[in-house]
C-alpha positions in Angstrom: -31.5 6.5 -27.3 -31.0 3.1 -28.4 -27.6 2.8 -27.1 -29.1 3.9 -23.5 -27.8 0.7 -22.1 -24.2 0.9 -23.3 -23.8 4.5 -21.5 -21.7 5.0 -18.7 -22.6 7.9 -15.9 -19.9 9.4 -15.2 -19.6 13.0 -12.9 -16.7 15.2 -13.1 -15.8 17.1 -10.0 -17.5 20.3 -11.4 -20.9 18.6 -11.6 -20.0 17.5 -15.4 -21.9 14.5 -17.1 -19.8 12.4 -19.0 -21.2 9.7 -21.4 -18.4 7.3 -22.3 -19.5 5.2 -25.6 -17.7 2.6 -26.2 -15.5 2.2 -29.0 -16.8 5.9 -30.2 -14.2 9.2 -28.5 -15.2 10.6 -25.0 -17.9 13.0 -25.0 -19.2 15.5 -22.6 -22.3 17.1 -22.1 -21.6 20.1 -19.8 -24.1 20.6 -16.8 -23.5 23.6 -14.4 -24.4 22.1 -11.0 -24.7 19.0 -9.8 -28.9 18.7 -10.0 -28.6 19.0 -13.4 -26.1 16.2 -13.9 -28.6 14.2 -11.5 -31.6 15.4 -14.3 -29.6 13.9 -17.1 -28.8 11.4 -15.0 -32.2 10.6 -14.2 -33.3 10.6 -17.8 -30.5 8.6 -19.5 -31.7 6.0 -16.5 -35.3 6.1 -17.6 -33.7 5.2 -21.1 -32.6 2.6 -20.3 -28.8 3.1 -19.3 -27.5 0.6 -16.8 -26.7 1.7 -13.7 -23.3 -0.5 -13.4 -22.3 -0.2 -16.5 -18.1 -0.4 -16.2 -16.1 2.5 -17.9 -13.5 1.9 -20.2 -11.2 2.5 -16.8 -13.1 0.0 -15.3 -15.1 2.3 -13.1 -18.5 2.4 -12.3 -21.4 5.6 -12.3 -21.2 4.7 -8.9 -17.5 4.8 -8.3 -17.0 8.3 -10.2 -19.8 9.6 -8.3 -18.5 9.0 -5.0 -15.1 10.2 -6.1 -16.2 13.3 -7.3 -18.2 14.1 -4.0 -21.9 14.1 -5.4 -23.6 13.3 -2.9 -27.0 13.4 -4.3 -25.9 11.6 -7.3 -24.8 8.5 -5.1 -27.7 8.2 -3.4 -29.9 8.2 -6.9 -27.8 5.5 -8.3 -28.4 3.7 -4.9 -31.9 4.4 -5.5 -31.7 3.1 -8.6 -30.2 -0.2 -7.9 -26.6 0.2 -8.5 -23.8 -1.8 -6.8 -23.0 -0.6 -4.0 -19.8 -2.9 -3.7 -18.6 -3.0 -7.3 -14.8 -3.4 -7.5 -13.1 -1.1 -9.6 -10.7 -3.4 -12.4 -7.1 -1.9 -11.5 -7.1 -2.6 -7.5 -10.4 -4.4 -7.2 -11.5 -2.5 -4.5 -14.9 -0.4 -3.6 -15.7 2.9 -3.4 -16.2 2.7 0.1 -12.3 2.0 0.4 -11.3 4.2 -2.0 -12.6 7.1 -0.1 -12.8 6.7 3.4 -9.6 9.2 3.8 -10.5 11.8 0.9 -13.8 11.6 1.0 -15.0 10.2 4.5 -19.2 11.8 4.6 -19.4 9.7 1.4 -18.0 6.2 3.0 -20.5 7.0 5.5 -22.9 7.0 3.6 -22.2 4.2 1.4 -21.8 2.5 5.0 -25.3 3.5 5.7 -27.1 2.3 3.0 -25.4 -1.0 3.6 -21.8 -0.8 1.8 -19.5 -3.4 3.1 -16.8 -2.1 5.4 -13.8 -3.6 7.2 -11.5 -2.9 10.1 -9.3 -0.2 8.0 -12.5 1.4 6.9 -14.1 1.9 10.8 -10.6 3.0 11.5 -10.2 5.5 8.7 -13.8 7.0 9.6 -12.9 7.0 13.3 -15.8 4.8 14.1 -15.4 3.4 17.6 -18.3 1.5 16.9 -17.6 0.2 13.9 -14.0 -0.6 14.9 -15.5 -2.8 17.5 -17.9 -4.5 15.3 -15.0 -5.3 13.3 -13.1 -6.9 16.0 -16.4 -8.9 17.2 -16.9 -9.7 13.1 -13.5 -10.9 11.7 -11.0 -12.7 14.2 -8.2 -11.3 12.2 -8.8 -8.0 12.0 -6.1 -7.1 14.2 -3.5 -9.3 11.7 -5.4 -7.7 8.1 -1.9 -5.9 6.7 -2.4 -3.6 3.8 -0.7 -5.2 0.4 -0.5 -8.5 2.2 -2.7 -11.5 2.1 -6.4 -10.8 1.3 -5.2 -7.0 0.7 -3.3 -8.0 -2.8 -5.5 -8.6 -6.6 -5.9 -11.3 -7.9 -5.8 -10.6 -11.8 -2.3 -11.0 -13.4 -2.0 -7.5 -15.0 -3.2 -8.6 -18.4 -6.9 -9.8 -17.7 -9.5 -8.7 -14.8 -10.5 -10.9 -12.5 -14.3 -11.7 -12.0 -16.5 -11.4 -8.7 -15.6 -15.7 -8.2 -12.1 -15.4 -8.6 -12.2 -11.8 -6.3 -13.5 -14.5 -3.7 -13.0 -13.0 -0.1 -10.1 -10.5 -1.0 -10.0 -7.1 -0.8 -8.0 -5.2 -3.0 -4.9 -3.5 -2.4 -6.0 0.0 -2.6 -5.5 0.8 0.7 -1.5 0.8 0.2 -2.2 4.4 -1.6 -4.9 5.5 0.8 -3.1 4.7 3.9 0.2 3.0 3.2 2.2 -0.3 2.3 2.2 -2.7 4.7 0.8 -1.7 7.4 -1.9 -2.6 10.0 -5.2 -0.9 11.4 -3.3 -0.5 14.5 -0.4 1.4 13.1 -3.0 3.4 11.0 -4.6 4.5 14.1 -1.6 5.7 15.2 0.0 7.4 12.5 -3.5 9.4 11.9 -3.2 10.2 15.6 -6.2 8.4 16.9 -5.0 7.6 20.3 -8.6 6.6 21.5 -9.2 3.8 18.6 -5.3 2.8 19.2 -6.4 2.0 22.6 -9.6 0.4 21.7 -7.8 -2.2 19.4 -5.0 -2.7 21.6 -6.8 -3.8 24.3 -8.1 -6.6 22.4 -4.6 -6.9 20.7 -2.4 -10.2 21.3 1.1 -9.6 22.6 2.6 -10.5 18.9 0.2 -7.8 17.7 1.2 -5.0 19.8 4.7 -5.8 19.6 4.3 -5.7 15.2 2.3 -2.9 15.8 5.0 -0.7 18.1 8.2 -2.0 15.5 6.0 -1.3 13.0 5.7 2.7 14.6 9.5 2.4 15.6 8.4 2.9 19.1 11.4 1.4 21.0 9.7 1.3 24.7 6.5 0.0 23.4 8.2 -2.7 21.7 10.8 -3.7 24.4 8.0 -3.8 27.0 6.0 -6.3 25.2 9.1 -8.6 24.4 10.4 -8.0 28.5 6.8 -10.1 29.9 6.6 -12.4 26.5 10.5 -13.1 26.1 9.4 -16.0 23.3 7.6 -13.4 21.4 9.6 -13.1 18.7 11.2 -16.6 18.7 7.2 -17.6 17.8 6.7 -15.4 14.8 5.7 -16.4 11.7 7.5 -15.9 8.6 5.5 -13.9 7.6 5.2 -11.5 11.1 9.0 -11.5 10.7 9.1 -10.0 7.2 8.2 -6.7 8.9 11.6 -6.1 9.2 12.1 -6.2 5.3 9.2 -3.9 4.9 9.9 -1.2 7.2 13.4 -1.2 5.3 12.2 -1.1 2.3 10.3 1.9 3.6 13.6 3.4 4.7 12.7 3.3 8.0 15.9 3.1 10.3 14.1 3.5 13.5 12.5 0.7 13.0 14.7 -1.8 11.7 17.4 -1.2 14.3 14.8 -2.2 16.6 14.3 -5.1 15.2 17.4 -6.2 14.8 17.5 -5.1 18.6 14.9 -7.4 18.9 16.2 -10.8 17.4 14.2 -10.5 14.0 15.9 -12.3 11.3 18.1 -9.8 9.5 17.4 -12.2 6.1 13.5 -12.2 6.2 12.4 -11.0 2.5 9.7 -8.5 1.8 9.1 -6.7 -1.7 10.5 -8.2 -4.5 11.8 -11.3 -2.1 15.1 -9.0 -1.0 16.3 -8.9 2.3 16.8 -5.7 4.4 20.0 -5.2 3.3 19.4 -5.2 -0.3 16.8 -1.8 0.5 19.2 0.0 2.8 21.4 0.0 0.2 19.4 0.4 -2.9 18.1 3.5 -0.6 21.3 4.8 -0.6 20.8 4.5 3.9 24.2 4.5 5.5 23.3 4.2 9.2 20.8 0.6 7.8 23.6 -1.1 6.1 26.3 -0.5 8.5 23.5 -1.8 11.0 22.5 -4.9 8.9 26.2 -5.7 8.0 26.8 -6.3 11.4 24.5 -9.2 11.1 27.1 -10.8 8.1 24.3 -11.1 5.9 25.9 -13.0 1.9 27.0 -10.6 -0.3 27.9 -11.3 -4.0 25.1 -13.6 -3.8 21.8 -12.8 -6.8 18.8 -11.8 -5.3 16.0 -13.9 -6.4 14.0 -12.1 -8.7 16.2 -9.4 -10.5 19.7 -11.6 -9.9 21.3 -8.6 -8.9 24.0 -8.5 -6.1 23.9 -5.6 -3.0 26.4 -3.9 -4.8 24.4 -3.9 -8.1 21.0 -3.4 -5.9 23.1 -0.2 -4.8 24.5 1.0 -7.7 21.3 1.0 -9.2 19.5 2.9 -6.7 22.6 5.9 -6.9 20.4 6.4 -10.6 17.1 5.3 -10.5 16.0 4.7 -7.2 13.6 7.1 -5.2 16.1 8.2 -3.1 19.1 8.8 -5.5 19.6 12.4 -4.7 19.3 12.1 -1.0 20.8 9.2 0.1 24.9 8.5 0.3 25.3 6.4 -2.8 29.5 6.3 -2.4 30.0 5.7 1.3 27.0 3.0 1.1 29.1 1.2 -1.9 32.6 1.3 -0.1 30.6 -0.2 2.9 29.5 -3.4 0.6 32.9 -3.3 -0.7 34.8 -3.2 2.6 32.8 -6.1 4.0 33.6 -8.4 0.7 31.4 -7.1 -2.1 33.8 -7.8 -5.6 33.3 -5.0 -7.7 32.6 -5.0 -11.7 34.8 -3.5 -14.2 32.1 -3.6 -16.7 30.0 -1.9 -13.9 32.0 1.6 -14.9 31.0 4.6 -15.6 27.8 3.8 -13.6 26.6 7.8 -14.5 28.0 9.3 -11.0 31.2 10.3 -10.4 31.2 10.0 -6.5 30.4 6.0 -6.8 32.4 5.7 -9.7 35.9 7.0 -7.8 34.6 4.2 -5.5 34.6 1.7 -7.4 37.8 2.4 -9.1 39.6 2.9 -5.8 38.2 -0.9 -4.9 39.7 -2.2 -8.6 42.7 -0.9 -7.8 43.1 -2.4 -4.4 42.7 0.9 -2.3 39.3 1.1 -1.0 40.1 1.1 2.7 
């Protein structure tokens, strides 16, 4: 086996051993049960094969053997010397992160034997311990948001990015495992862990628990933080106050109203550097964008990275956007239009009938 060190272990969820060669197609050698995989395994390793090889996904034996729930398998590759922190390619993140909802038993155990962990992680594993190890650890675990800050990649989409250039960030898996943009203390929360809510928001700042309750919607929570801190939200950061842009770009009503309740800046930009009122209407949300145009936010103004106006951020959303057969695509467009959005002839047919009689009823002078 003179190619031993080019192999890549790889389990499949039925206890399969895959050997991915590169440059040569995928093979498979099928192994009923798990201990057998762990017996090839064991011999390909006495062969020679490196233990962190990458697949051509960018994965390591590791990695797939955590994924795939072997337990036995990740502790002989530990045994064995592999990485217990190697970062996948795609969201340069650890196995540890990847499964600490799917597959918590195996987190803990990469935890164990020494894995490195984070706030999100001791929250995801319901660790009151390791939560508070965290907040003794990192003075910003409280501020980490996921998709934000150390949470993004640092490649470019066309080359992986190395352990240096990594540096101290994290990946941005977590987006998918928990959600996008959100905190450890709204994780707690929305997994329904009232006791490691309470443990963090104890040690929480008053601008933390006031991101944390917009960030849930919750109305009281919020409006009792900002009624004994009335500057609260005057001091935010730019940053802080772009969770008023991400919650609408999460279509979330209840929480933008609140904010705009609240004094946040109606114009802060989130994803893709739009404003709130570009998502409401791009979601097709009627109660947002009546909300936000009470706010007189520019319209027929190019957003700044697609140069698209609210009408055409709209009007595309009626046909591609994730909510273009449940939201209310006509009455959303004859909003924009009422409040001083010029329609384009060149815009017709858009592909839907209902916007389209909107549109021609604005061209024609009778949109009302």
């Amino acid at each position: 086996m003179s190619a031993a060190a080019d192999l890549v272990l790889s389990p499949d969820a039925t206890g399969v051993l895959f050997l991915d060669l590169p440059e040569e197609q995928y093979h498979a050698d099928p192994c009923p049960t798990p201990s057998l995989s762990n017996s090839v395994a064991k011999v390909l390793l006495e062969h020679g094969a490196s233990v962190d090889v990458q697949s051509s996904e960018g994965s390591t034996p590791l990695q797939q053997a955590a994924a795939s729930g072997h337990t036995e398998m990740v502790k002989l590759l530990l045994d064995r010397g592999a990485d217990i922190d190697a970062r996948c390619v795609d969201h340069e993140s650890t196995a540890a992160q990847y499964l600490v909802r799917d597959a918590p038993d195996v987190t803990r155990l990469l935890v164990a034997r020494g894995a490195w962990y984070d706030i999100f992680i001791a929250v995801g594993l319901r660790d009151m311990e390791l939560v508070d190890r965290c907040l003794r650890e990192d003075p910003e675990a409280l501020d980490h948001r996921t998709w934000h800050g150390k949470y993004r990649v640092t490649h470019d989409n066309q080359r992986a990015s190395d352990r240096e250039q990594i540096g101290d960030h994290r990946g941005d898996i977590y987006r998918w495992v928990f959600d996008h943009h959100v905190t450890a203390l709204e994780v707690a929360s929305r997994l329904g862990y009232a006791d490691i809510a309470e443990q963090m928001l104890a040690r929480a700042s008053p601008t933390q628990r006031l991101l944390a309750a917009c960030g849930r919607g919750d109305r009281a929570g919020a409006m009792e933080v900002a009624a004994t801190h009335p500057d609260v939200v005057a001091q935010l950061t730019d940053e802080q106050m772009s969770l008023i842009a991400h919650r609408a770009h999460a279509n979330d009503t209840a929480a933008v109203k609140l904010m705009l309740d609240l004094g946040f800046d109606p114009l802060a930009r989130g994803v893709e550097r739009w404003e709130p009122l570009r998502w409401a209407v791009f979601h097709g949300n009627v109660a947002m964008t009546e909300a936000l145009l009470r706010h007189s936010p520019p319209l027929n103004v190019p957003d700044p990275t697609y140069q698209g106006t609210p009408l055409g951020q709209c009007l595309y959303g009626a046909l591609h956007g994730w909510n273009r057969d449940s939201g209310d695509f006509a009455t959303t467009a004859k909003l924009l239009l009422n409040a001083g959005e010029v329609p384009d002839p060149t815009d017709l047919p858009t592909g839907r009938d209902d916007v389209d009689d909107v549109l021609r009823d604005a061209l024609t002078g009778s949109a009302s």
